[in-house]
ZAPASE-245523 format. One line per field, with one value per residue: chain; x, y, z of N, C-alpha, C, O, CB in turn. Coordinates in steps of 0.05 Angstrom, whole numbers, padded with zeros to 5 digits. Glycine has a CB too. Example, Ala and Ser with C-alpha at 12.3 -4.5 7.8 and 13.67 -1.06 7.14 Angstrom:
ch	[A/A]
n.c1	[00264/00257]
n.c2	[-00114/-00045]
n.c3	[00156/00142]
ca.c1	[00246/00273]
ca.c2	[-00090/-00021]
ca.c3	[00156/00143]
c.c1	[00264/00258]
c.c2	[-00066/00001]
c.c3	[00156/00157]
o.c1	[00285/00268]
o.c2	[-00066/00023]
o.c3	[00169/00161]
cb.c1	[00226/00282]
cb.c2	[-00089/-00012]
cb.c3	[00181/00114]
***
This chain:
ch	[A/A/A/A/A/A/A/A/A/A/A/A/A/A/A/A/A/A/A/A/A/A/A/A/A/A/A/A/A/A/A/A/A/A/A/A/A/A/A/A/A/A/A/A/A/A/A/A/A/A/A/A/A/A/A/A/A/A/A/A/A/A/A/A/A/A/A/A/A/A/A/A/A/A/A/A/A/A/A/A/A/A/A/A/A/A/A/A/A/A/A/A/A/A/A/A/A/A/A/A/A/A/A/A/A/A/A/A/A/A/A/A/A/A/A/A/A/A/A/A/A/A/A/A/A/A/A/A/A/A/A/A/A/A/A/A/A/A/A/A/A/A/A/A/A/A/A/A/A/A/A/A/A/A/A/A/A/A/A/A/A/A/A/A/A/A/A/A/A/A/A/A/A/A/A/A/A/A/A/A/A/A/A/A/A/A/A/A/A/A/A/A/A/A/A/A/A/A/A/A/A/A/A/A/A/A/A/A/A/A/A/A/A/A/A/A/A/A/A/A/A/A/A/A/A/A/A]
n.c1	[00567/00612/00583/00573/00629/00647/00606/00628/00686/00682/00658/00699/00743/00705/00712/00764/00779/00751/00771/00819/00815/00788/00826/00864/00831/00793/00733/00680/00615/00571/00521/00505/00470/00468/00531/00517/00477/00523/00553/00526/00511/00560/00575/00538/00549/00596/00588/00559/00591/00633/00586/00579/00530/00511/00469/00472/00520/00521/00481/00478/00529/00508/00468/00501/00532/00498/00475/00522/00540/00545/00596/00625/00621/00586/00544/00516/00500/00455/00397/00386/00408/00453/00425/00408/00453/00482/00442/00442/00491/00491/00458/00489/00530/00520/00502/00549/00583/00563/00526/00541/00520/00536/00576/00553/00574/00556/00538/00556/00598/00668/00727/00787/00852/00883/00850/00804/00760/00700/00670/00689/00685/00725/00729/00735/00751/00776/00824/00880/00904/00932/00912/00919/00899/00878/00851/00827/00790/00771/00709/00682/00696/00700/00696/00700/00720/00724/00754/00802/00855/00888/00923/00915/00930/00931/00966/00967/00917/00866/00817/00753/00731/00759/00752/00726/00692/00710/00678/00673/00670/00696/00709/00752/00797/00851/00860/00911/00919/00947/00956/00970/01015/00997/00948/00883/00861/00794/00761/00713/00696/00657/00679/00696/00714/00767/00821/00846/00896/00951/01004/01072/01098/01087/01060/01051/01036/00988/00947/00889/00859/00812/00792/00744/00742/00685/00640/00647/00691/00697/00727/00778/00837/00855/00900/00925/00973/01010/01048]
n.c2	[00686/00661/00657/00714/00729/00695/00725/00774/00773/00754/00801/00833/00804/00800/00852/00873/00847/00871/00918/00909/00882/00928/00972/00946/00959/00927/00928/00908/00890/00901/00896/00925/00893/00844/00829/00837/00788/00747/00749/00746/00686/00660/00641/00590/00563/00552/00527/00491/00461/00445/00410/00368/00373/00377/00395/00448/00459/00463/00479/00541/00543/00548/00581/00638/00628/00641/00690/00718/00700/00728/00746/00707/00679/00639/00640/00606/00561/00569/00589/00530/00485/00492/00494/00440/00414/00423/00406/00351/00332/00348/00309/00263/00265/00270/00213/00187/00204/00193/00226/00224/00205/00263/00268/00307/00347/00352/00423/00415/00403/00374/00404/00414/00426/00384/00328/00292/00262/00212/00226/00254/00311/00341/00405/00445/00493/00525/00534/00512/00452/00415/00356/00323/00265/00234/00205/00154/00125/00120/00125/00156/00183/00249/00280/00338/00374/00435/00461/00460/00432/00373/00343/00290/00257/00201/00161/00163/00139/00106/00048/00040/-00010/-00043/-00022/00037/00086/00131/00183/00224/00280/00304/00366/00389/00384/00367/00307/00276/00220/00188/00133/00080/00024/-00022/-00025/-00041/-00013/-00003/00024/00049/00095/00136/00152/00216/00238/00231/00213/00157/00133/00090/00092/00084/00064/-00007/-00063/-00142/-00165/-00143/-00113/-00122/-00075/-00044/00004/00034/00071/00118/00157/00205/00240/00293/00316/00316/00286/00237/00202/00152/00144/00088/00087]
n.c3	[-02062/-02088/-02137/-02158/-02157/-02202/-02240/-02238/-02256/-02303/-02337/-02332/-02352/-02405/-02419/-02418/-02466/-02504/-02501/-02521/-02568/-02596/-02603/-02634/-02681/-02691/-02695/-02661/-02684/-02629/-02586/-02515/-02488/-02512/-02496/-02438/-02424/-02434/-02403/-02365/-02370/-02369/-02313/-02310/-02338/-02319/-02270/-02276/-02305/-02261/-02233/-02272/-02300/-02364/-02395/-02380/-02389/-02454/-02477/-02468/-02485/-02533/-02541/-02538/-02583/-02624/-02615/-02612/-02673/-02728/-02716/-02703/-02746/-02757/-02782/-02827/-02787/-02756/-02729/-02708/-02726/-02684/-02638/-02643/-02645/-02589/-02553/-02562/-02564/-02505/-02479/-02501/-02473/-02420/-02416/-02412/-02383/-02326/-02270/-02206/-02138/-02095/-02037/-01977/-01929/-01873/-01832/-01787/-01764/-01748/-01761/-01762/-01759/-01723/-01718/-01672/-01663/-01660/-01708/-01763/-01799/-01854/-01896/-01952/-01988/-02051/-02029/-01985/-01953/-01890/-01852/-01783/-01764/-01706/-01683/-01634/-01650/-01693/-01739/-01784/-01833/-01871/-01926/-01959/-02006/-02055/-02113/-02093/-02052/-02008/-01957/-01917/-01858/-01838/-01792/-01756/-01728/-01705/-01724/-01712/-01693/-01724/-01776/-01826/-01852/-01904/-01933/-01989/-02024/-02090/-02125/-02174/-02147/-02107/-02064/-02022/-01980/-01925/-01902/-01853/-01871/-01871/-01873/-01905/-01967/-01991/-02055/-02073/-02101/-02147/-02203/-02248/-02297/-02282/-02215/-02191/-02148/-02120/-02077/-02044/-01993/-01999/-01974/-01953/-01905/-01873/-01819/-01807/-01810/-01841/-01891/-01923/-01985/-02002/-02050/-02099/-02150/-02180/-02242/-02218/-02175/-02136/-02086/-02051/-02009/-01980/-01911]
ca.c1	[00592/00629/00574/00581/00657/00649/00600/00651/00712/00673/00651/00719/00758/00709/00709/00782/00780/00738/00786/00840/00807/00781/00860/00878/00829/00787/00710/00651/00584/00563/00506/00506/00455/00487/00552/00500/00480/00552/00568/00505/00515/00594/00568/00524/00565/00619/00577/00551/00618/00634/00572/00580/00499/00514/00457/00481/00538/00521/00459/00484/00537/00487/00463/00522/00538/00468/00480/00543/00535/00554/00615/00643/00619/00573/00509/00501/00482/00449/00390/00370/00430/00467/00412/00404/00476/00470/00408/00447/00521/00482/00450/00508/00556/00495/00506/00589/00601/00542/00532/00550/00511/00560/00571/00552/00580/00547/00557/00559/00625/00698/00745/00813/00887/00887/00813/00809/00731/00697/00667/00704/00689/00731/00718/00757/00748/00795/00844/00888/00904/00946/00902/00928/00881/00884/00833/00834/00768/00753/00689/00682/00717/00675/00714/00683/00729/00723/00783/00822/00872/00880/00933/00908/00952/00923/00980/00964/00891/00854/00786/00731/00732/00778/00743/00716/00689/00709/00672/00696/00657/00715/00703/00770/00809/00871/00861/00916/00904/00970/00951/00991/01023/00992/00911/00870/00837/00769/00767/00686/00693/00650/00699/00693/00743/00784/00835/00850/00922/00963/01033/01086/01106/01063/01071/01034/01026/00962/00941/00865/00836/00798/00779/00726/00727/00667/00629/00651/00698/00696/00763/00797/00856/00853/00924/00934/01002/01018/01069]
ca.c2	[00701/00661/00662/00741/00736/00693/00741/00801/00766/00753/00818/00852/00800/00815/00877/00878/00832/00888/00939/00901/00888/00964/00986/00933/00959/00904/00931/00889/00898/00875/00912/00917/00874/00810/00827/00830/00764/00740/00755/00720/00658/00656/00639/00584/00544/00539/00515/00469/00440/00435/00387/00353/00380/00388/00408/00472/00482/00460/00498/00572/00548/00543/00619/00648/00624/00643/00722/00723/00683/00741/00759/00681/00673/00619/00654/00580/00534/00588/00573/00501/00471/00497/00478/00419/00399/00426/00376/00310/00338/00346/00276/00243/00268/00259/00184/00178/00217/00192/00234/00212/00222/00264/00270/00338/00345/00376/00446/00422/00383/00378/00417/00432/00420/00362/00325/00260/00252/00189/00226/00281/00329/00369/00416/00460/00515/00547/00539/00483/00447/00393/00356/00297/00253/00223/00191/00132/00101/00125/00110/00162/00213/00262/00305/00360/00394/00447/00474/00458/00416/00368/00326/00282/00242/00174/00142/00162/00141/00079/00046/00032/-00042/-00053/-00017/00060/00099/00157/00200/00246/00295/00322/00379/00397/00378/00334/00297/00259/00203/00183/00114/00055/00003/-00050/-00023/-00048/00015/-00008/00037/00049/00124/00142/00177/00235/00257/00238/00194/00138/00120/00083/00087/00090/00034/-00034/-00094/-00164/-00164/-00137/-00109/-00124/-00053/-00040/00034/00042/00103/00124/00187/00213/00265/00299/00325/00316/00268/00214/00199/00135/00136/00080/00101]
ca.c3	[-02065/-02112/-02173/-02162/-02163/-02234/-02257/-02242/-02268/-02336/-02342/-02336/-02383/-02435/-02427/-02434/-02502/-02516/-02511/-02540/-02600/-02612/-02602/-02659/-02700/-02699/-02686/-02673/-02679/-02605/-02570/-02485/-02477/-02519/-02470/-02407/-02431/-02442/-02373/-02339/-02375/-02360/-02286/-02313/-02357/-02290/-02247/-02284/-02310/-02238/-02220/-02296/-02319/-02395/-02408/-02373/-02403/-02484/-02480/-02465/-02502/-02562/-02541/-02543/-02618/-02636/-02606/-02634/-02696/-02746/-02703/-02704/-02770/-02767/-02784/-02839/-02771/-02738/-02699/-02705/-02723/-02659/-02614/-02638/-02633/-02565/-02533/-02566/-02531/-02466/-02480/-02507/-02448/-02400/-02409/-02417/-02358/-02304/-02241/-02169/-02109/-02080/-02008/-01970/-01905/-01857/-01822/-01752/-01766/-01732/-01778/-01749/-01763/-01708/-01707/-01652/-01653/-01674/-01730/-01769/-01823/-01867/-01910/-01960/-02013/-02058/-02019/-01989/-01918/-01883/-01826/-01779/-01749/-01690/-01665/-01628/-01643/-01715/-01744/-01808/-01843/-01893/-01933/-01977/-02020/-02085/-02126/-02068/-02041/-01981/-01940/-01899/-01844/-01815/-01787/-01711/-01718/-01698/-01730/-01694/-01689/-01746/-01798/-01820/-01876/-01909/-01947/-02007/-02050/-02105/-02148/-02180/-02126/-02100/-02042/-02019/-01953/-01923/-01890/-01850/-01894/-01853/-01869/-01929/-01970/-02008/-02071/-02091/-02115/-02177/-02217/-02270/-02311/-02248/-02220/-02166/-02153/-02089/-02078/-02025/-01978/-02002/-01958/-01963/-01885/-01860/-01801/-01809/-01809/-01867/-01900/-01952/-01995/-02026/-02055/-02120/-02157/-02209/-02249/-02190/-02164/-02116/-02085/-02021/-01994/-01950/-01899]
c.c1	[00609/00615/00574/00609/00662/00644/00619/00671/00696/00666/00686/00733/00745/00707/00745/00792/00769/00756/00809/00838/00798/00811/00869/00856/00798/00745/00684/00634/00569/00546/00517/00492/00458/00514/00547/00492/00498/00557/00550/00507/00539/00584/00554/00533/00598/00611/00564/00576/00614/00613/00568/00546/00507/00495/00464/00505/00526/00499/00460/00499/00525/00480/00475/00533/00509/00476/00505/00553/00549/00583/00637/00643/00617/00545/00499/00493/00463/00419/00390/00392/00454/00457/00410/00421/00482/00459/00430/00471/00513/00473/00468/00524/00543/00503/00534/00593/00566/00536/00518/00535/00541/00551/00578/00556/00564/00552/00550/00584/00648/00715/00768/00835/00887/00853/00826/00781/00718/00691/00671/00698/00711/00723/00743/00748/00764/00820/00861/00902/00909/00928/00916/00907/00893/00875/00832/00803/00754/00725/00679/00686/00699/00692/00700/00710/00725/00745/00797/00842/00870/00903/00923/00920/00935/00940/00976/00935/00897/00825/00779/00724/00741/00779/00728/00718/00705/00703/00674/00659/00679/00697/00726/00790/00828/00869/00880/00917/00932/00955/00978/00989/01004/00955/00910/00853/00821/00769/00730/00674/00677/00668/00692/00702/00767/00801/00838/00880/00936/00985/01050/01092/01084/01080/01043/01025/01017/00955/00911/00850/00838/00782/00770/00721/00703/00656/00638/00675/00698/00720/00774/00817/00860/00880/00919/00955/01004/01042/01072]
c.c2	[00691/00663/00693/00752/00728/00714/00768/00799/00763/00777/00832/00840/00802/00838/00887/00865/00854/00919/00938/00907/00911/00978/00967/00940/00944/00914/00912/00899/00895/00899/00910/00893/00851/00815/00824/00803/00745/00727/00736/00684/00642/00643/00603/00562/00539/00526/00493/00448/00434/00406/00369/00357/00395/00405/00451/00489/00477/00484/00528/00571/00557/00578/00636/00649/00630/00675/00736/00706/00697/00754/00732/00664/00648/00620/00618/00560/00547/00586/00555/00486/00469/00489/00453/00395/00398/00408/00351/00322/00333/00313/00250/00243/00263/00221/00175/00188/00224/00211/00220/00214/00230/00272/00308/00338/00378/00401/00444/00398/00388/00387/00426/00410/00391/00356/00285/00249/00228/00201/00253/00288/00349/00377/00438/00480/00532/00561/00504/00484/00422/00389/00339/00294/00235/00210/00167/00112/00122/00112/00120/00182/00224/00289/00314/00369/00410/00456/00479/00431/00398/00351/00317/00254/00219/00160/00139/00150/00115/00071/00040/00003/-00055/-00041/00016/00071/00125/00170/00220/00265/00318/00338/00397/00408/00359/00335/00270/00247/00186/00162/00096/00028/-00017/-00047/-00030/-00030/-00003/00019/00033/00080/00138/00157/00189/00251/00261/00212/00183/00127/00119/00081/00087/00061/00017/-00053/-00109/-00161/-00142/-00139/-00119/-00103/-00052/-00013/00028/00070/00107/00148/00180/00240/00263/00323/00334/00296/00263/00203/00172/00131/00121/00094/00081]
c.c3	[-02089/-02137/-02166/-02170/-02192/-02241/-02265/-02255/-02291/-02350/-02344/-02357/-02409/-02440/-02428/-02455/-02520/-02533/-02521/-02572/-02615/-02620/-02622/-02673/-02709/-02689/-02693/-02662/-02656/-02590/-02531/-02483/-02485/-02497/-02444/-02405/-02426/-02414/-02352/-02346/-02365/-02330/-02290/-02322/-02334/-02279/-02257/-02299/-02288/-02234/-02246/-02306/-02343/-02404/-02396/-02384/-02433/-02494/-02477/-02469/-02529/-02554/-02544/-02569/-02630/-02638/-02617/-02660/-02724/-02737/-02707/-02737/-02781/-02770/-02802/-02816/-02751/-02747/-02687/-02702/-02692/-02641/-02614/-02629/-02606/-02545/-02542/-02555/-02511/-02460/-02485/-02483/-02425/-02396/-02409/-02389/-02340/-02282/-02218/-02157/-02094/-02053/-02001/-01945/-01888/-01848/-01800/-01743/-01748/-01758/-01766/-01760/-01757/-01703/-01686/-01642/-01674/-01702/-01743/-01798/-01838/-01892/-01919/-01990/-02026/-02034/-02010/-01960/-01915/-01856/-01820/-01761/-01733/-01673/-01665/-01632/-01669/-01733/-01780/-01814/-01870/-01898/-01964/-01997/-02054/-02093/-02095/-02066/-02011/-01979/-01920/-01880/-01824/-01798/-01765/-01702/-01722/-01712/-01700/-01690/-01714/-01770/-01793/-01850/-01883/-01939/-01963/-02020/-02064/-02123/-02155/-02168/-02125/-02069/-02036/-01986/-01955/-01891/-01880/-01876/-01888/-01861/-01900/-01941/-01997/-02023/-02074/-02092/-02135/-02188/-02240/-02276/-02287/-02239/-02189/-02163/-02122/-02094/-02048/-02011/-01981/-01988/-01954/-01929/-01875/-01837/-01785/-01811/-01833/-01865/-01928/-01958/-02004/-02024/-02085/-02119/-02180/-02227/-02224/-02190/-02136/-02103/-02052/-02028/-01970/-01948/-01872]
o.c1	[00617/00627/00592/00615/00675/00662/00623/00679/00701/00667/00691/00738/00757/00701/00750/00814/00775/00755/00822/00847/00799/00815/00891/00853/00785/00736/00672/00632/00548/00557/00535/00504/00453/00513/00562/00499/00491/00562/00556/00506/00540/00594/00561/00524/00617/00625/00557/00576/00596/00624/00550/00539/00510/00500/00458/00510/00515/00500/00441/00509/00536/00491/00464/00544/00504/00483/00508/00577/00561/00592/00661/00657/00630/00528/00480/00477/00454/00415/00393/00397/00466/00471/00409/00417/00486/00468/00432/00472/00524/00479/00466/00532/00555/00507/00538/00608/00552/00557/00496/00526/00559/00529/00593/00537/00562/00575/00540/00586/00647/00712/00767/00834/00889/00836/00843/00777/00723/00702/00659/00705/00712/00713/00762/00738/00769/00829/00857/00910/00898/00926/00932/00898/00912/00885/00834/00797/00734/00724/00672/00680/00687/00699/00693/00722/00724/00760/00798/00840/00854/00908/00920/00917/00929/00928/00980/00927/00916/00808/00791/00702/00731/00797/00720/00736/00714/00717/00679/00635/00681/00677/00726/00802/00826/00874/00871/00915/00941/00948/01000/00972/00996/00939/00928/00831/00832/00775/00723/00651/00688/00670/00681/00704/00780/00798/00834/00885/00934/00992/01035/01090/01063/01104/01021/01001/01031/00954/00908/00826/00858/00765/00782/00706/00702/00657/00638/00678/00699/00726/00777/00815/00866/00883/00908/00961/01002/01054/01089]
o.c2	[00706/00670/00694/00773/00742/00730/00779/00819/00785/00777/00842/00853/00804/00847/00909/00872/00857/00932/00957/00921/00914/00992/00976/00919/00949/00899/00903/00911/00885/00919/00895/00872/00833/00799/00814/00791/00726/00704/00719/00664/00619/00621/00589/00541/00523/00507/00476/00424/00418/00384/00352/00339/00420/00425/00471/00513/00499/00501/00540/00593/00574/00596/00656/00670/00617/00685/00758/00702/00683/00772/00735/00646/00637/00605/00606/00542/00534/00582/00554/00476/00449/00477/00440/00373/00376/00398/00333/00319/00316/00299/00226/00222/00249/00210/00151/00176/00244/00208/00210/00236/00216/00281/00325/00328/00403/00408/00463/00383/00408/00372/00449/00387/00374/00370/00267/00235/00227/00190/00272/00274/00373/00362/00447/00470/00554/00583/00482/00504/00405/00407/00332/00311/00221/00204/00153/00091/00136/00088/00105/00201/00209/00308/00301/00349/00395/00462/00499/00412/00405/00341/00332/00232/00221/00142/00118/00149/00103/00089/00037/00001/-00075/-00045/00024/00069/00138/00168/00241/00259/00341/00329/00420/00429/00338/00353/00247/00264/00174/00171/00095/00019/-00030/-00064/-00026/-00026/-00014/00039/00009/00088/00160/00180/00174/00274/00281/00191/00197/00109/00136/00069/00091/00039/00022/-00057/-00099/-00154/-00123/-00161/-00124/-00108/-00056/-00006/00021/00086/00092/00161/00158/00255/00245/00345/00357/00285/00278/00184/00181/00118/00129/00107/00086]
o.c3	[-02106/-02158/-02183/-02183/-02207/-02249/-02286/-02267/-02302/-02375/-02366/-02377/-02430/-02463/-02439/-02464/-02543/-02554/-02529/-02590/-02640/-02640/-02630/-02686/-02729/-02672/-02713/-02641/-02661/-02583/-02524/-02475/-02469/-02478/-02428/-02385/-02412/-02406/-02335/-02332/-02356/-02334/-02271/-02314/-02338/-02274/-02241/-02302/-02284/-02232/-02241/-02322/-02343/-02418/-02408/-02387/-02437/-02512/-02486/-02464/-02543/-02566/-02554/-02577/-02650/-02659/-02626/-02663/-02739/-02751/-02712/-02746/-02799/-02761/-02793/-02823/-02732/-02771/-02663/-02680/-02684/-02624/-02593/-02617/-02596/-02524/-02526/-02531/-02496/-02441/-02478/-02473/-02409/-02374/-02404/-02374/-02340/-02270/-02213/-02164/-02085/-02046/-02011/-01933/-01889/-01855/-01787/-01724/-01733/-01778/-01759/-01767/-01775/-01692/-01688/-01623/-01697/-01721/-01736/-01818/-01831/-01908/-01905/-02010/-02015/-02027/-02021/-01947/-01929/-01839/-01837/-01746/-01739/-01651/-01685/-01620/-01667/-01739/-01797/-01800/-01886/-01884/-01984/-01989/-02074/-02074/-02081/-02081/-01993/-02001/-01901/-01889/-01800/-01786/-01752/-01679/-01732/-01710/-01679/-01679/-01723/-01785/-01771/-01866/-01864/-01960/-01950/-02022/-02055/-02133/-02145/-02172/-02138/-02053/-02041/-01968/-01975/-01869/-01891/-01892/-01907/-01854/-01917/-01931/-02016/-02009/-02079/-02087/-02140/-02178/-02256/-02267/-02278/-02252/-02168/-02179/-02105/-02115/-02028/-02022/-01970/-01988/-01951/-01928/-01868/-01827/-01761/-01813/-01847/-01848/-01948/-01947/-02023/-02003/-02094/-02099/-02197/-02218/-02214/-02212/-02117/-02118/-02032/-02048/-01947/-01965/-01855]
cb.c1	[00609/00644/00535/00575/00679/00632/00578/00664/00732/00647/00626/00735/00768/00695/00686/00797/00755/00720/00789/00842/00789/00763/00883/00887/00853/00811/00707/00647/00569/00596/00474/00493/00433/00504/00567/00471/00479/00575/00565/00459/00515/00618/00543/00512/00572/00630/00561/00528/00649/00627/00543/00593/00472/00515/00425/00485/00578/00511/00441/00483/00547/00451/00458/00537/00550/00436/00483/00566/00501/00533/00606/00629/00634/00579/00504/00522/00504/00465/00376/00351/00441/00473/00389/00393/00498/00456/00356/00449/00535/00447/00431/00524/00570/00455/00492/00617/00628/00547/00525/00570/00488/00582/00598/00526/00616/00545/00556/00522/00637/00712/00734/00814/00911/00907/00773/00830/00710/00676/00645/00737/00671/00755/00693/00783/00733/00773/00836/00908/00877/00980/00876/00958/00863/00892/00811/00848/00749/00769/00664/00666/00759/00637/00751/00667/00750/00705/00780/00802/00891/00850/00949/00889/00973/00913/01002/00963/00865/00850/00774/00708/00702/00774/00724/00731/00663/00732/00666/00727/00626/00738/00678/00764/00794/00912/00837/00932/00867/00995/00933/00983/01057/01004/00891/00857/00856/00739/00793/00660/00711/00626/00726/00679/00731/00756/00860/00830/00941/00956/01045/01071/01112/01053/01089/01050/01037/00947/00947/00859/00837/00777/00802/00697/00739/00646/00645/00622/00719/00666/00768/00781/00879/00841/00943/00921/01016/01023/01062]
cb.c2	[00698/00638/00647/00751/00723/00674/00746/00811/00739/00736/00826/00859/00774/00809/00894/00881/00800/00894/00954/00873/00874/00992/00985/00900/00951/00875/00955/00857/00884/00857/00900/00938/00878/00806/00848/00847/00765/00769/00793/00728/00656/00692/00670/00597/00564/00552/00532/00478/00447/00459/00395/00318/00400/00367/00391/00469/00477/00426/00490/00588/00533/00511/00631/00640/00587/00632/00724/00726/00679/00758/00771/00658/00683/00599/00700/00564/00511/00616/00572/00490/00482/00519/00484/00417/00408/00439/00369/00286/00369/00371/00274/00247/00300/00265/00168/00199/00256/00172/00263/00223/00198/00282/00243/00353/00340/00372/00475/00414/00383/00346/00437/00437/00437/00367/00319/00264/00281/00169/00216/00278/00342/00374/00423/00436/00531/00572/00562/00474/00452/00398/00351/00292/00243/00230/00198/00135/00096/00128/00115/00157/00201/00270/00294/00392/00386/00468/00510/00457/00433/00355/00332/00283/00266/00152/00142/00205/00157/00078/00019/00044/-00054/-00076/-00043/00074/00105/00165/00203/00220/00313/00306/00394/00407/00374/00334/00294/00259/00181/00213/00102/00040/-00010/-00048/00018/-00068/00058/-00015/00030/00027/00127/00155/00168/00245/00296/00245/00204/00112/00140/00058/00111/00111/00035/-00047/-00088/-00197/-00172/-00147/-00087/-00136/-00027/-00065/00063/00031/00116/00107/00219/00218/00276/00311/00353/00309/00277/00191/00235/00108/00161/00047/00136]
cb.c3	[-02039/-02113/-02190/-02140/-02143/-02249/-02249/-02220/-02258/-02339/-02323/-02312/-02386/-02453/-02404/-02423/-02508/-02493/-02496/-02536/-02606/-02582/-02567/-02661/-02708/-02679/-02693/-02668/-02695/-02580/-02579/-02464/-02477/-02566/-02468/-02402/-02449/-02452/-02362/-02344/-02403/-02357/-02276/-02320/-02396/-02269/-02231/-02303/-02319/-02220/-02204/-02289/-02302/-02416/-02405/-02352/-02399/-02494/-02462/-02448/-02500/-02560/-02523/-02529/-02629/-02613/-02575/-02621/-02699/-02753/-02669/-02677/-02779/-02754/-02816/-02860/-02749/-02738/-02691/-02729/-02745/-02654/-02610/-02653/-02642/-02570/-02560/-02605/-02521/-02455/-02502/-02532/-02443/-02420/-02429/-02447/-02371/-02292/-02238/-02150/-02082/-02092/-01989/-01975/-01905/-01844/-01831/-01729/-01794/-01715/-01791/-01707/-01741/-01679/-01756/-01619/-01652/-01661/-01732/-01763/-01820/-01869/-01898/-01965/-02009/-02066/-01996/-02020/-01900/-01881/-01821/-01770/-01763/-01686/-01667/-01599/-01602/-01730/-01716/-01818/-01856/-01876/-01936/-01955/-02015/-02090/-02150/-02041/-02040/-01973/-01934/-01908/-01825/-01828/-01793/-01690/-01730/-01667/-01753/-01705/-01683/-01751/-01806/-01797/-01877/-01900/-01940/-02047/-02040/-02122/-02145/-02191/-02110/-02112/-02037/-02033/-01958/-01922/-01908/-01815/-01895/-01807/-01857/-01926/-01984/-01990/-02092/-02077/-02125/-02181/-02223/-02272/-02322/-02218/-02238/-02169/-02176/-02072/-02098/-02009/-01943/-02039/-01922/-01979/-01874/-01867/-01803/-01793/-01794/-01874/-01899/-01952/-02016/-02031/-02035/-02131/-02148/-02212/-02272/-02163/-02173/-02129/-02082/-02008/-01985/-01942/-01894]
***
């Protein structure tokens, strides 16, 4: 559903660039089938930002300046040059910006407003949602989200014998985790193009429970609020 909804949204804005630029005047040479093209790649080069595989986006970038090469008016690097810049981007950015194992939460999870079971999933898409947890004998928290949002309220919950995971997979997302002052949060996130930051009530005395984040995001934001 959603690579059909890219492909549709790509197809209509260039097809109204299209008709902009004919009403100024401005006519280009562009067959259907380089714009059918256009349109399937648009899909291709998202989804691959999303999970950071360059070679996905540089590479049908590189096709795209090839197909329209006499339209952008760089027919002088056109073929080789473009591809080849292409493969060393994907290779160079391949190694600066690593990828995660990110975490995939299951689909036979707890998802609601109020969750109080030892082990709780949420999950979120293009859109955005306040949970509070409350469970008295937490053990691990697994949170999914894509271009979405999340609040998430610990203060009523309990570990599991002092201690409890939780699980992230960001993809151009803010997730913030509204913890007691009194708990210790372990930070081992992979991050990409993405950010980690604690604020809100800090105090030196410690309760003893201990939360470890880990997973990965990627252009996303990371937010703990004690409280």
């Amino acid at each position: 559903m959603i690579k059909r909804n890219i492909t549709l949204g790509a197809f209509l804005i260039i097809m109204a660039a299209l008709i902009i630029l004919n009403s100024l005047g401005l006519r280009w040479d562009v067959s259907w089938i380089d714009i059918i093209i256009l349109v399937l790649l648009v899909p291709i080069i998202v989804r691959s930002m999303v999970k950071l595989e360059f070679f996905g986006v540089f590479i049908p970038l590189a096709v795209i300046c090839i197909l329209f090469d006499k339209q952008l008016g760089i027919e002088a690097i056109t073929p080789w040059p473009v591809i080849v810049a292409a493969v060393l981007l994907s290779i160079g950015m391949t190694y600066i910006f690593p990828k995660y194992k990110k975490y995939k939460a299951p689909v036979n999870g707890v998802n609601s407003n109020t969750a109080s079971d030892e082990k709780i999933w949420i999950t979120e898409r293009f859109g955005s949602s306040i949970k509070y947890i409350n469970s008295q004998n937490l053990m691990q928290l697994n949170i999914k989200l894509s271009f979405a949002g999340a609040k998430i309220f610990l203060d009523n919950a309990s570990l599991c014998g002092g201690t409890a995971e939780i699980n992230i997979g960001l993809d151009f997302s803010g997730l913030e985790l509204f913890v007691p002052r009194g708990w210790t949060v372990k930070n081992n996130v992979g991050l990409s193009l993405s950010g980690f930051k604690e604020g809100g009530v800090v105090t030196a005395k410690k309760t003893g429970e201990t939360v470890t984040i880990n997973g990965s995001a990627s252009m996303s934001g990371i937010t703990v609020c004690y409280i």
